[in-house]
C-alpha positions in Angstrom: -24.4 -11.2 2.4 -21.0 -11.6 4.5 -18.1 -9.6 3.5 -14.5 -11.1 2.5 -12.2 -10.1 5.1 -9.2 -7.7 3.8 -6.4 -9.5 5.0 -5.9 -13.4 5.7 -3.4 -15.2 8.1 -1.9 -18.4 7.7 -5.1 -20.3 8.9 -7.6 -18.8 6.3 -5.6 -19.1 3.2 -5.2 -23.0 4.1 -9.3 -22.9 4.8 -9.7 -21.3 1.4 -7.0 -23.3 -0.7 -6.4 -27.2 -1.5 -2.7 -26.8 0.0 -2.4 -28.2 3.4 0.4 -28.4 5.8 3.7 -27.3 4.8 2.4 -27.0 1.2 0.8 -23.9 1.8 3.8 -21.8 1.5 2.1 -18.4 2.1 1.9 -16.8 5.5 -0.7 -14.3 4.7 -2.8 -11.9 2.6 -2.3 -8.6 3.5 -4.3 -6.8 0.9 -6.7 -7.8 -2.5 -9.2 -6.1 -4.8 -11.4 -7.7 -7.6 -7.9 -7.0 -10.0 -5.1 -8.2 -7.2 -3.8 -9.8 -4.4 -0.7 -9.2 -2.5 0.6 -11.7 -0.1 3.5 -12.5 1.9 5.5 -15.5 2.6 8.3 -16.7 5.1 7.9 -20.5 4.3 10.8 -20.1 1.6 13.5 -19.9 4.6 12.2 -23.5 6.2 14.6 -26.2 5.7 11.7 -28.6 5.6 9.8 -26.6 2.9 8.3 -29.0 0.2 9.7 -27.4 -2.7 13.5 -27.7 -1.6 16.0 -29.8 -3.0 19.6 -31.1 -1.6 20.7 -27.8 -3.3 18.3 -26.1 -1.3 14.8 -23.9 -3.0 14.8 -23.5 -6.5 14.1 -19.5 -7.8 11.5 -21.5 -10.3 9.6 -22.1 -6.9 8.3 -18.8 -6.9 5.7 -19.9 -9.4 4.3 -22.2 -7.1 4.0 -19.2 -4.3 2.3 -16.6 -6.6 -0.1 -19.9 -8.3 -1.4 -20.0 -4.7 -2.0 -16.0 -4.5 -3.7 -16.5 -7.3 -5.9 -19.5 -5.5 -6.6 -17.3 -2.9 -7.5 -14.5 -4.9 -9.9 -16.9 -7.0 -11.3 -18.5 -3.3 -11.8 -14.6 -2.4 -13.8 -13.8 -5.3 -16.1 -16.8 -4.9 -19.7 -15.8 -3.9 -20.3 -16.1 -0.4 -21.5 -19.5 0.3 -20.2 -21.4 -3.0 -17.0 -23.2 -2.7 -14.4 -21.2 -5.4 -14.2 -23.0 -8.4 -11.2 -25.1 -9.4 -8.2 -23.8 -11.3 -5.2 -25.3 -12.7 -1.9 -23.8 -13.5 -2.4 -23.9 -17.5 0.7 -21.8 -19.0 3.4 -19.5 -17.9 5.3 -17.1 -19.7 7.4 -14.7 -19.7 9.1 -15.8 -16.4 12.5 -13.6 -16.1 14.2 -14.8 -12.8 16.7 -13.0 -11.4 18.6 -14.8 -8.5 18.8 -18.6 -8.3 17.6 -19.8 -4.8 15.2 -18.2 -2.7 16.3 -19.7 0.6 19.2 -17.0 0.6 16.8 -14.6 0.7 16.5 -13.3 4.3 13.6 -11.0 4.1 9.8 -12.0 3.4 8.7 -12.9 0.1 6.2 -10.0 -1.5 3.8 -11.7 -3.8 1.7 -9.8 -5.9 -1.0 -10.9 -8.9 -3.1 -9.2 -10.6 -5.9 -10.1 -13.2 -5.3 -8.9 -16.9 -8.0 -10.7 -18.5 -10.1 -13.3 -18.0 -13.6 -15.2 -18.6 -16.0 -17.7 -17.0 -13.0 -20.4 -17.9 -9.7 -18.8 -18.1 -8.0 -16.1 -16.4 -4.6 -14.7 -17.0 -2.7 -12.9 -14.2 1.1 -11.1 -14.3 2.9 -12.0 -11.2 6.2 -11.2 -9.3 7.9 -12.5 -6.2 9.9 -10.2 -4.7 11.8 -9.3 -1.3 13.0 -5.7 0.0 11.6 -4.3 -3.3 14.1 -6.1 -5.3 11.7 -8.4 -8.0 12.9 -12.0 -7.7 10.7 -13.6 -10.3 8.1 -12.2 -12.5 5.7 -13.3 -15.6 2.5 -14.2 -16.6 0.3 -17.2 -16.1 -2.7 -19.0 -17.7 -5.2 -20.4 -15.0 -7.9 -22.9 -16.3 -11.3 -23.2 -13.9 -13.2 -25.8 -13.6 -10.9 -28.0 -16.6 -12.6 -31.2 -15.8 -15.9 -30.0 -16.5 -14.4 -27.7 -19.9 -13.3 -31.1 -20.8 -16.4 -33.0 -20.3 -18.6 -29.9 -22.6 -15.7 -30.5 -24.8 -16.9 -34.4 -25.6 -13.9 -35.2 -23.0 -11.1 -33.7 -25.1 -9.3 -32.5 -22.5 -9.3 -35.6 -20.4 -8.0 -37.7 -23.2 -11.1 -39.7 -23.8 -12.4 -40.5 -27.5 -15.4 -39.5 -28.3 
């Protein structure tokens, strides 16, 4: 049985996650358990990131860069040799935001989830985005796994289908 590495540059997360090229806004994993992750990002400063606007990056961005901690952390927690199941960004709450870019933000981003709760189909993590130990964005998001295939036990509920 191999074991998970305990950090992750650029090049693994985007081997682990869906988000390619300059969508994969994290720069790397520098430690996780089975309860958290806590990765680092420098994407937020590129004037070609994905999430930008003529304005420049939006502080609601942040969501995006801790949904893909959480990716990782999921892809991480996978059993060695099965792909990690897919989740989808269900709910967040709670979300207090406290500046309103992040590309005026010279220092790395510090992202940080951790599990609260969770089950074979849901898992909710608290999360904050933060730089020189100032918290930029924090709350709390619902992450579905495998939805297609809830939907499809559910008689295609979820998908829209009538049954």
């Amino acid at each position: 049985m191999s074991m998970q590495p305990a950090t992750l540059d650029r090049e693994a997360i985007a081997a682990r996650i869906p988000h390619q090229g300059g969508m994969c806004l994290l720069a790397g994993v520098d430690a996780w358990d089975a309860d958290a992750i806590r990765c680092r990002a420098t994407s937020h400063r590129d004037n070609d990131n994905p999430l930008r606007d003529d304005r420049g990056l939006p502080a609601t961005s942040a969501i995006e860069y801790a949904a893909q901690a959480m990716a990782v952390h999921g892809a991480l927690l996978a059993t060695p040799g099965e792909p990690p199941r897919a989740g989808f960004l269900a709910s967040v709450r709670s979300v207090e935001i406290a500046v309103e870019r992040l590309d005026t933000v010279a220092a790395d981003l510090d992202i940080r989830a951790e599990r609260i709760t969770g089950n074979d189909n849901q898992i909710l993590y608290s999360f904050t985005v933060s730089a020189d130990g100032r918290v930029l964005v924090s709350g709390r998001a619902a992450v579905i796994l495998d939805a297609g295939a809830l939907g499809r036990g559910l008689g295609g509920k979820l998908s829209g289908s009538q049954s």
